[in-house]
N, C-alpha and C positions, 0 to 999 in steps of 0.2 A: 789642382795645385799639388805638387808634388812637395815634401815635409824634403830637407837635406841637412837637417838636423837627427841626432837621436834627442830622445823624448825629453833626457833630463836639459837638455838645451832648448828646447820648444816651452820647457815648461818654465822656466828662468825667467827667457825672452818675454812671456806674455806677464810674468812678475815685476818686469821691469815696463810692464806698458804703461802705468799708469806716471812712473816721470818723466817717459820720452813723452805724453801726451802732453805733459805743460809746455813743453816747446810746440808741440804741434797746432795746439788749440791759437797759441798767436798765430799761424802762419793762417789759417782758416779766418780768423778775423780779419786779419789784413786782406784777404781777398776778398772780404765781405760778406762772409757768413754768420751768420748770426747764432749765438751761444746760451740755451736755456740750460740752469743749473738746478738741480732737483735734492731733494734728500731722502725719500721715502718710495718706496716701491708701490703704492697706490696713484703714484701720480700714471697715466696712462703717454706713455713715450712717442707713443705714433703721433698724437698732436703736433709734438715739437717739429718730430721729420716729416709731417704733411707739409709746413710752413718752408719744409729746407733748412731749417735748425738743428744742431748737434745738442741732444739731451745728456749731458755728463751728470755725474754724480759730486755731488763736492765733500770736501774733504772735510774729513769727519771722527777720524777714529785716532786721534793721536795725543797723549797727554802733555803735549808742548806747550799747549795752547790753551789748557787747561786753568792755568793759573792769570795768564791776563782778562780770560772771560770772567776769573771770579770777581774781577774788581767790580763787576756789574751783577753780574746773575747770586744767588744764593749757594754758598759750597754746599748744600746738601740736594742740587739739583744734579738731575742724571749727567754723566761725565759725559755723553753721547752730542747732550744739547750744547755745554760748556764746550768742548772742544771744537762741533760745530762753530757757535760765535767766539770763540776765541781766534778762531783762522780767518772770520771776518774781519774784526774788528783790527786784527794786526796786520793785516792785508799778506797772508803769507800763502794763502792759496790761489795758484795763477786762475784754477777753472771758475773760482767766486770773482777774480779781478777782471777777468773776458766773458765774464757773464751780461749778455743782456738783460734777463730777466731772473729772477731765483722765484721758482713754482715749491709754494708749501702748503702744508695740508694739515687740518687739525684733529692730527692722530693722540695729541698728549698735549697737558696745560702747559710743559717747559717749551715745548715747540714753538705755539700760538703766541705765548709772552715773546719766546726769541724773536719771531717775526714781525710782530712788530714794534720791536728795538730796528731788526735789518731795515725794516721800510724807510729809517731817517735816513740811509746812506745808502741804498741799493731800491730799485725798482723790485717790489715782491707782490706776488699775486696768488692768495689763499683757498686752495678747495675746499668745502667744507663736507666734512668727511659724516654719513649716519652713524648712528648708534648703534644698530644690528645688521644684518644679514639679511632684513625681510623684504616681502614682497614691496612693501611702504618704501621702505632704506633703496632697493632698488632701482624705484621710481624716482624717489630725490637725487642719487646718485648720476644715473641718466641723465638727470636735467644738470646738474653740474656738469659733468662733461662736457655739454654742449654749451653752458656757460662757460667754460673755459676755452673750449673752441673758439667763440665769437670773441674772447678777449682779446685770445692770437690774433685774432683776423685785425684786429682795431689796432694793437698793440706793434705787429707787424706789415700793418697796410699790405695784405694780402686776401684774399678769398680762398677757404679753403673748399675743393669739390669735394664730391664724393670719392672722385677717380684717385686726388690725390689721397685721400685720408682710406681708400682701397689699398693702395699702392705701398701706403706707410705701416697699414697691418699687417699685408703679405709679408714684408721684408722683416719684420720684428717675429712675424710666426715661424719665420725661416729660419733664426738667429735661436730664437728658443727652442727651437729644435732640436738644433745640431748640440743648442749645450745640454739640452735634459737627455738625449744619446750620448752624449760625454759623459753626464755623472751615471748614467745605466750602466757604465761598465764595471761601477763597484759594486754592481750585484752579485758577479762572480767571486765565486770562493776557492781559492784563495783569493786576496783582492789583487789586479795586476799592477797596480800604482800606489804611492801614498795619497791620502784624502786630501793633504797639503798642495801636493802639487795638481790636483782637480779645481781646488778654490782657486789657485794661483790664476790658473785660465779665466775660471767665472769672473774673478775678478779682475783679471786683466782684458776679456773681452770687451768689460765696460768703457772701455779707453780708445776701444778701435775706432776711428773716425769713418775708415771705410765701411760701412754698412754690409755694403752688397758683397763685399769678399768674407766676410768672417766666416759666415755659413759652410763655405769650402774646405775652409782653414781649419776650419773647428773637426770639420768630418775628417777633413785629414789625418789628424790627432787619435779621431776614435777610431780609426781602422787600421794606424800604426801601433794603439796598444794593442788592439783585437788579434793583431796580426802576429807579435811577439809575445800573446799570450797564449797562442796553437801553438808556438816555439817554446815551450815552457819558463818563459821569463814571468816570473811574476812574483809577487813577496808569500816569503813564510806565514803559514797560518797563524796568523795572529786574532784578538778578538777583537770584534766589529763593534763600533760606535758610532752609534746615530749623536751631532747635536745640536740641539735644539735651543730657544730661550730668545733673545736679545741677536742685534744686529752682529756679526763674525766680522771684523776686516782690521786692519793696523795693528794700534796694542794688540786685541783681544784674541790677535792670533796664536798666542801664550797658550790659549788653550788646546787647539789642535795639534801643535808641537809639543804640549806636553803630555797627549792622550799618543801618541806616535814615537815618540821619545822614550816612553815607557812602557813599550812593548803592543800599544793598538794601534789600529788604523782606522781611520774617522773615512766609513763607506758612504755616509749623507749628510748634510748639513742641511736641518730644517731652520730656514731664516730667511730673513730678506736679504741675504748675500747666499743663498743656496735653493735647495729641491723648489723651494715654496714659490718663487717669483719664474720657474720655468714649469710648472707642472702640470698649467692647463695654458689652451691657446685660445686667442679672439674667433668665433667662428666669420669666416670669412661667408659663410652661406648664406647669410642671415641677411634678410631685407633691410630690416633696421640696422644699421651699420654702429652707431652712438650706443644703441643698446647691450650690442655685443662686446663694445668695448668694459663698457659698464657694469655689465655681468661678469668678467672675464677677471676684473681687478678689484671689485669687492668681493668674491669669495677667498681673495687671499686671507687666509687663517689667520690674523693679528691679535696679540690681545688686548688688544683696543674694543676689539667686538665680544657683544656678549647678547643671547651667550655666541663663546669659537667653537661652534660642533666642527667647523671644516679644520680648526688645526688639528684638532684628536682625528678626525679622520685620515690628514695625511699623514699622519705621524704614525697611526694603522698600520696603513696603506706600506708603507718605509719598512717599517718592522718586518712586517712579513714578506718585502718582496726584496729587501736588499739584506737580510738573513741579519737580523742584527741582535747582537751578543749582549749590549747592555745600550741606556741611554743618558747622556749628558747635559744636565741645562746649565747656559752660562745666563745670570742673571747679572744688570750691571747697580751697581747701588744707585738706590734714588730713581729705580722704573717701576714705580708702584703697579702695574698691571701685569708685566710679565710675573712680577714675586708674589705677586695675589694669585693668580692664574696656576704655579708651579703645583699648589696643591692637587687640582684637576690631573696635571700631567703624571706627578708622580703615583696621584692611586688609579691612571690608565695603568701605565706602564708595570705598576707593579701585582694588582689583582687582576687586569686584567688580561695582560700580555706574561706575566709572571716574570718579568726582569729585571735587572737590579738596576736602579737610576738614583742618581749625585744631582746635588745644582749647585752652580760654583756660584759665589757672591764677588765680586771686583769691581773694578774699575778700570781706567786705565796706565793707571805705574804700574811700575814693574818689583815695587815691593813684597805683591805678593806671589812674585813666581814660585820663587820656592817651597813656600806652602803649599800652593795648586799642583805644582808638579809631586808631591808628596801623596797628598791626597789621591791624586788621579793615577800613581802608581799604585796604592791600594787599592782602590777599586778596580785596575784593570786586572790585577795581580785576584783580587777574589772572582773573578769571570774566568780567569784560566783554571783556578782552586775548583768551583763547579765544575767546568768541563772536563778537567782531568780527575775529579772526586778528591782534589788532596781537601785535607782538613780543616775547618775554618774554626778559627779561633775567637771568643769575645777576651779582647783585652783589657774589658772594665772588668769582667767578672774576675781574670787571671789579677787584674791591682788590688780587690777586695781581698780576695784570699791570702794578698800578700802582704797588704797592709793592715789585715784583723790579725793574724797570726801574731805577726811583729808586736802591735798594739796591746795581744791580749797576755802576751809574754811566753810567748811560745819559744824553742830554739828552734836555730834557723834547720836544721837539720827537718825537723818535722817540717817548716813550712813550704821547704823546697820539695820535702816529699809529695805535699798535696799541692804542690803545679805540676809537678811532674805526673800524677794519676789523671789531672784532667787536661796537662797539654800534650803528653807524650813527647815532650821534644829534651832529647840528654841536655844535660847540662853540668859544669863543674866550675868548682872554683880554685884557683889557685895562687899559691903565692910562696913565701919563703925565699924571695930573692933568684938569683942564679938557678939554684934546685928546682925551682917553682914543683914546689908538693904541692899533691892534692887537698885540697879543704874538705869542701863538698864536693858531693858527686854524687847523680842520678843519670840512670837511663844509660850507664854507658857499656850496658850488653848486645844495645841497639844499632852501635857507633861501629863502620866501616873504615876500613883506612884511608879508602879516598873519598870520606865525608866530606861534603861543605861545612865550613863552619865560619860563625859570626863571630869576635872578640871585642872586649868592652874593657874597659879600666873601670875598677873600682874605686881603689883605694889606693894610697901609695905602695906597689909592692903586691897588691893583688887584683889577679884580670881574672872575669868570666869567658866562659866558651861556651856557646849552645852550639851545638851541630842539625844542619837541615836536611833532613829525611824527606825520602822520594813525597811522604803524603803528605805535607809542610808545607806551607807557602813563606817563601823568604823574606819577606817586607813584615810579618806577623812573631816568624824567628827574632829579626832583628828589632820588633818593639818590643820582644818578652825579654831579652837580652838586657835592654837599654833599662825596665822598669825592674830587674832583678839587679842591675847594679846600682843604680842610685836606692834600692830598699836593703842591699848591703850594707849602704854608709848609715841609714838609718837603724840598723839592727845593731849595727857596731857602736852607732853612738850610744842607742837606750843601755846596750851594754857596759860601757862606759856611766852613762846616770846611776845605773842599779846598783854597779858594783862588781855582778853575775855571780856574788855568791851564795851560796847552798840555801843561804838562811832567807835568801828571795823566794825558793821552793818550795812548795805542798811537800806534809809530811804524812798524811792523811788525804785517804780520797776514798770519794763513794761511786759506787757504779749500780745502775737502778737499772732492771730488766721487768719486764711487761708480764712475766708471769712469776713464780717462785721457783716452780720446777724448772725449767728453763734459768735460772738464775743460778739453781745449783749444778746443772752441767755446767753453765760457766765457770764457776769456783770451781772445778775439776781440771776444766780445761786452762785456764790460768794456774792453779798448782803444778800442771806438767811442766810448765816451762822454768829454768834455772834461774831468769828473773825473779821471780816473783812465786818462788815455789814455797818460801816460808812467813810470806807476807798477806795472804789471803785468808780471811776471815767470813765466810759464810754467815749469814744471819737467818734468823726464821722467817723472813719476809723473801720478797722481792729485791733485795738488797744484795749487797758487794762490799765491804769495807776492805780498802788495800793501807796496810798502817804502816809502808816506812815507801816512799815515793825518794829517789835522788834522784830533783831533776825534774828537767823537763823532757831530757831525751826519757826518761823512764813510762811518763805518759803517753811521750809520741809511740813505744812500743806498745803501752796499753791498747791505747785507740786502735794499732792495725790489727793486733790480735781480736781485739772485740767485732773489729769489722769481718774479718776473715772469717770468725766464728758465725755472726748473725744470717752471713748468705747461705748456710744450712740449715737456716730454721726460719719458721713463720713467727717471729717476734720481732721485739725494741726494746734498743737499748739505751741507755744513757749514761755517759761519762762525765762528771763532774767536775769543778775547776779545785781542790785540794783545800784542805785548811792548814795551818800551824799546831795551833793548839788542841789540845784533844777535848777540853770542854766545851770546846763550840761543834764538837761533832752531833747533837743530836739539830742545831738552831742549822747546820750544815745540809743535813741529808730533809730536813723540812724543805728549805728551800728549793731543792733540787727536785722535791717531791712535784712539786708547784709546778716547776720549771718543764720538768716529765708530763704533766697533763698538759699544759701550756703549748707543747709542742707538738705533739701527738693527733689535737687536735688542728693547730697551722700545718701542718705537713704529713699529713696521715702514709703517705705513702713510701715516706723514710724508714728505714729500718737503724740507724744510728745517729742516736743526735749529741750535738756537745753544748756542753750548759753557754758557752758563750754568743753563741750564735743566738739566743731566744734573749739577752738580756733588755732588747728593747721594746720585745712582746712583754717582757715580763715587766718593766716600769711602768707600761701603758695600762697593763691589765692591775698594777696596784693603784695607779691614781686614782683610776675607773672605781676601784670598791672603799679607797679611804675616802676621795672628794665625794663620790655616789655620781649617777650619771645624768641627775639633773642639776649638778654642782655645771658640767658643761653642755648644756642645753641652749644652742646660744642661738638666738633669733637671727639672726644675720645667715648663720646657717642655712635657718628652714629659706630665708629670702634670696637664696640663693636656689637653692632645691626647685621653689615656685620659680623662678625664670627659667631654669634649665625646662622645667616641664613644657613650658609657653614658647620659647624660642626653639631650645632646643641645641644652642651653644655652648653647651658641656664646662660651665664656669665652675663647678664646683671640682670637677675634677682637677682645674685649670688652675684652682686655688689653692688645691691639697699639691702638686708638684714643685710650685710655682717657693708655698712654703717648706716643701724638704730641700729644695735647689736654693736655700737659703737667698732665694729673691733673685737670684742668675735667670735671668731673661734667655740667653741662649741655650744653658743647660736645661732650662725648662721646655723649651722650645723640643728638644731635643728628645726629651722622655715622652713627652705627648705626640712624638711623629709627627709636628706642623714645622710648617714655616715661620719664622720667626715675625712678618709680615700681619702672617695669621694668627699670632699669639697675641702682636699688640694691641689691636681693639679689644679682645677678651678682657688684659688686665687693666684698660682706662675705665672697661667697665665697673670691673673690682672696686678700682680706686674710688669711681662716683658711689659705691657701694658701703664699702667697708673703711673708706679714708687710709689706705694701705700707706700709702706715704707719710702719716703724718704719727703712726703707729710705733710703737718699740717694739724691741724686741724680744721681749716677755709678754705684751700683748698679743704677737704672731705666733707666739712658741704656745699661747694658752688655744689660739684660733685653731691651730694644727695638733694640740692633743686632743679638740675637743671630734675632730676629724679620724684622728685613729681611735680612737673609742668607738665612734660611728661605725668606720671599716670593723673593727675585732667584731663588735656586737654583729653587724652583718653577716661575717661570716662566720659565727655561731650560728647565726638562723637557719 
């Protein structure tokens, strides 16, 4: 067959196959062929075409339909199933309306309920699917097959031979062929197609009524890209995503367009709409003909099965032969097996294959495109950050810095200086109208004239600019951008509450170094400077007293000199938070004394500390010696300690996160690296434990100091 299209038209045409098939699928009835409609990739398809039946797929992925199935099914059921029986029940899907028969299988409890809800109004016929992979599951499997064989036969008054149910393997081994040579072509690097337009086909082949031609059609296709990719047509290197998870087709195509859309190409799609349902063939050699089918359809990797060695395996397999950059799981809410399962995939993927993998949580609205698409820009955007070495940034850590500073009354001058040491990326602020003066300003010895740069509104009258530097990723620009202008309006306000004057400032401050001598090269080296040259007071100790501080820009100058100074020497320092009054200088420099060992020993391998950063070490370590530490000795504790040792489900850990995430299920989820799936049996557990629900919040905050006590003492030991 000769193609007389280019590609991006072939590849349309077969996107559009599956609404010309609704018209088509009547014309085939009316000549009186007979119509099996299927929903699961385990069902085995050569049965249907031994009998001379067309095996379609029915329609399934679209959230139209969503909402008439809820009248009946439960809304926290998989959107997959709902959509499924909502296009029954509304009779909007022509291949369920020309269906003789609908073949389902009991891969999941929403499926098996759905079906038989269908059986009051559609003739539906259940395989019943094993529970593993084994030699046992096998054997039962085999016998189902040929139970469902014999059904066709009854069901269709036909006899199926062997010749024909030969003849129907050949043809589907043919088909799978040509399209697992179709997705092979995204091995090459660069990739010569988008991943969009590979599914298009997979999934539009499922529509083709003619059998016997596809196989041609399909080859056709992979040796007009092969062909114009020795011609150097192919796409810009872009990074390669495998994905994996949950059924791909309709809505949930959101995600491959939004993984291409922002700069990747989706080279595999591991699922029953991709790699998985074409990656191995029925062996035609085999005497036993039932059994090979049998074998051939329960090794598909579902996770349904357990355990699924064979989806980590293809998912190996994928990785390494289709060169892939990072991996993708789309999960849909309410499919409890894949979001159980995602744990397995993400610690392959990530210790063992070493690459970074997202699992996207949805449905099917379109609500939350724009989130996904934000998401999936970041991560493809940290894939190109590795392979090109730019920088990666954490932007919890860059909010702390920004919001302790602010919090602990720092000027913003100082705070922007320490994002600027750990993100490297300039930044300024400006405003004054017309003029637009500078405010602030860092990093701008680094700035080029035909810099990229980001722009943000602050405030009325004043906009930030970060600028993006070669080793920078711009999605990371644009969130430190975003969290530096709304913690301007916050800076501006606290300024506003306080007042901002003088009489807010330390007028007094102590500075505590780890040796004496070493303390008095200090005092030397703060006298040389014109700040602070006649404000420095030496003590006989280990000690610093600076007696006239204006300000807090005057500290933020302390701290850089102190730090500048300690990277010449093997000591520690410590910078204190200032007093007022000078009678509280000695209850001042005690505390700091405190705060100085306190630290020294959590961080030993700091050379500069600032009293604010320890102030939570330091409340814990005083409850610890006023209450004493069998004040929190709490049983429930140790009852927790004994299951973790027995199971081995890490609940104590789970309860210590669970209560600094101030009870946030997701953010908890988040700090322990699980699934959110994986989280919630942990804390039903809790709850049969500790009655967490029924608890205040003085009782949680007594359960969680008596947990940091536990941690400090530990790590004293």
């Amino acid at each position: 067959m000769k193609l007389v299209q280019d590609l991006p038209g072939i590849f349309e045409e077969f996107g559009e196959k599956r609404r010309e098939a609704f018209l088509e699928v009547k014309e085939y009835k009316d000549k009186g062929v007979p119509v099996v409609g299927m929903y699961c990739a385990y069902f085995p398809t050569e049965l249907a075409m031994a009998v001379g039946a067309i095996p379609v797929g029915l329609c399934s992925f679209s959230n139209e339909t969503v909402t008439p199935a809820e009248r009946e099914l439960p809304k926290s059921m998989c959107p997959l199933v709902k959509s499924s029986y909502g296009f029954a029940i509304e009779d909007k899907c022509p291949f369920f309306h020309f269906a003789d028969l609908v073949i389902g299988e009991t891969t999941c409890d929403g499926k098996k309920k759905m079906y038989e809800l269908m059986a009051e109004f559609k003739p539906v016929f259940v395989m019943e699917l094993p529970n593993s992979q084994s030699e046992k599951g096998l054997e039962f499997w085999r016998r189902e097959v040929i139970r469902t064989k014999e059904y066709f036969e009854e069901f269709f008054h036909v006899i199926i031979t062997d010749e024909m149910i030969h003849h129907a393997v050949h043809l589907s081994n043919e088909i799978r062929r040509s399209l697992k040579e179709l997705c092979e072509v995204m091995k090459l690097d660069p990739a010569p197609v988008f991943g969009t337009d590979i599914q298009k086909m997979i999934n539009g082949s499922k529509y083709r009524f003619d059998f016997k031609t596809t196989p041609e059609l399909v080859d056709a296709v992979t040796e007009k890209i092969l062909e114009e990719y020795q011609q150097g047509k192919h796409l810009e290197s872009r990074p390669r995503i495998l994905v994996t998870g949950c059924p791909i087709g309709g809505d949930t195509m959101k995600i491959l367009e939004g993984i291409e859309e922002n700069g990747g190409v989706v080279v595999a799609v591991e699922n029953c709409s991709g790699v998985k349902t074409l990656d191995q063939m029925v062996d035609e050699t085999q005497e036993d003909i039932y059994g090979a089918i049998a074998k051939r359809y329960l090794s598909t990797g579902c996770s349904i099965m357990t355990p699924n060695d064979n989806r980590i395996e293809l998912i190996g397999r994928i990785i390494e032969e289709y060169h892939v950059d990072g991996v993708v799981e789309m999960i849909l809410s309410g499919c409890h097996a894949t979001g159980a399962e995602s744990i397995y995939i993400r610690k392959f993927v990530n210790e063992e294959k070493n690459l970074p993998y997202i699992s996207i949580d949805t449905d099917y609205s379109s609500a939350d495109k724009g989130q996904i698409s934000t998401r999936l820009a970041a991560f493809i955007e940290m894939i190109q950050a590795d392979k090109s070495g730019k920088k990666e940034l954490d932007m919890n850590y860059c909010y702390k810095l920004i919001v302790s500073g602010i919090s602990s009354g720092r000027c913003f001058e100082e705070v922007l200086q320490n994002v600027w040491d750990y993100t490297g990326v300039p930044v300024r602020f400006l405003g004054g109208g017309e003029n637009q003066e500078v405010l602030y300003e860092v990093g701008k010895e680094q700035v080029t004239v035909d810099a990229q740069r980001i722009v943000h509104e602050c405030l009325d009258g004043v906009w930030i600019e970060a600028v993006i530097l070669d080793d920078q990723r711009k999605i990371q620009v644009q969130e430190l951008a975003d969290i530096l202008a709304k913690s301007f309006s916050m800076y501006q306000k606290n300024r506003k509450n306080t007042g901002n004057d003088q009489t807010c400032q330390p007028d007094y401050l102590w500075i505590l170094v780890s040796d004496t001598s070493l303390a008095a090269r200090l005092a030397g080296k703060l006298e040389e400077t014109k700040e602070f040259s006649s404000v420095v007071e030496k003590q006989k100790d280990n000690s610093i007293l600076i007696t006239n501080i204006r300000g807090k820009e005057d500290r933020a100058l302390l701290i850089r000199l102190c730090k500048e100074f300690i990277y010449d020497y093997d000591g520690k320092i410590l910078v204190g938070n200032g007093v007022k009054a000078e009678q509280n200088l000695s209850e001042n420099k005690r505390l700091q004394q405190e705060v100085f060992e306190l630290a020294r020993d959590r961080a030993p391998r700091k050379h500069l500390y600032l009293i604010e950063e320890y102030y939570h070490e330091l409340a814990i370590s005083y409850i610890s010696r006023k209450v004493g530490e069998n004040g929190f000795k709490l049983k429930e504790l140790e009852q927790i300690r004994c299951e973790d040792e027995e199971t081995g489900r890490n609940l104590y850990e789970t309860l210590y996160w669970y209560l600094r995430m101030k009870r946030n299920v997701s953010q908890t989820a988040a700090k322990l690296k699980i699934h959110r799936n994986t989280l919630l049996p942990r804390l039903t557990r809790l709850n049969d434990m500790l009655d967490l629900d029924n608890r205040d919040g003085v009782e949680c905050e007594k359960l969680l100091i008596a947990m940091e006590i536990e941690r400090m003492k530990k790590s004293d030991e």
